[in-house]
C-alpha positions, 0 to 999 in steps of 0.5 A: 566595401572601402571608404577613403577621406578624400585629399582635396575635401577633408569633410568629403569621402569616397565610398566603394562597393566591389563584388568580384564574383563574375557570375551570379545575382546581384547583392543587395547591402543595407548600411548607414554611414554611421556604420563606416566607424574607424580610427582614421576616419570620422564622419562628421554631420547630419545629413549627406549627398552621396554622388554616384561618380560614374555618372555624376548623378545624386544616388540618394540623400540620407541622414548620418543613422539613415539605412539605405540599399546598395545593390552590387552586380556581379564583377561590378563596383559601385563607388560614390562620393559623400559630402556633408549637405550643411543646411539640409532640405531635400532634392526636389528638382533635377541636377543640372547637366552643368553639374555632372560628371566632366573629363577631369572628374573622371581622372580623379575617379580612375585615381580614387579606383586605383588607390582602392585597388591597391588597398584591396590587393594589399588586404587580400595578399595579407589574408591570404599569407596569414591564413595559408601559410 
């Protein structure tokens, strides 16, 4: 699991879930954003949106401490977008086509893939140094 401040909105994260195991059952992760603590990263409000960036759809509405289910499919990755929602009320009526995904957001989520595959090379090659050689 990766999470990545986003350049373009210093209140907007990138979350991303990779299950390299290519055959097997789906995993099922229960986490809360208040669980993503770092040093670099710090995650500010009470209530937020998380956007599935692969269909541009609302996957769910939570507050900061609010557990919620991830569930990851063999050789799969799950990535969403988490923005602060300021005045919280809940989603009663469906997002409108105008609001999802276009061309462009697709380029920036090949970006944001890209930059977490690197991360994730970079950690396994370090691991992999420090635990077998």
């Amino acid at each position: 699991m990766w999470i990545r401040q986003l350049d373009d909105n210093p209140v907007g994260w990138a979350i991303a879930c990779f299950y390299t195991i290519a055959s097997g059952k789906a995993i099922y992760f229960h986490t809360s954003l208040s669980e993503f603590k770092s040093q670099l990263y710090t995650i500010f409000g009470d209530y937020f949106e998380l956007t599935d960036v692969f269909t541009g759809g609302t996957f769910k509405e939570v507050g900061l401490n609010e557990k919620f289910l991830i569930t990851i499919n063999p050789s799969s990755i799950m990535m969403y977008r988490v923005k602060r929602i300021p005045h919280y009320q809940p989603l009663t009526t469906p997002i409108p086509e105008s609001t999802k995904c276009n061309q462009n957001d697709c380029c920036k989520v090949e970006l944001i893939i890209a930059y977490l595959l690197d991360d994730a090379l970079l950690c396994f090659s370090a691991f992999y140094i420090l635990k077998y050689l």
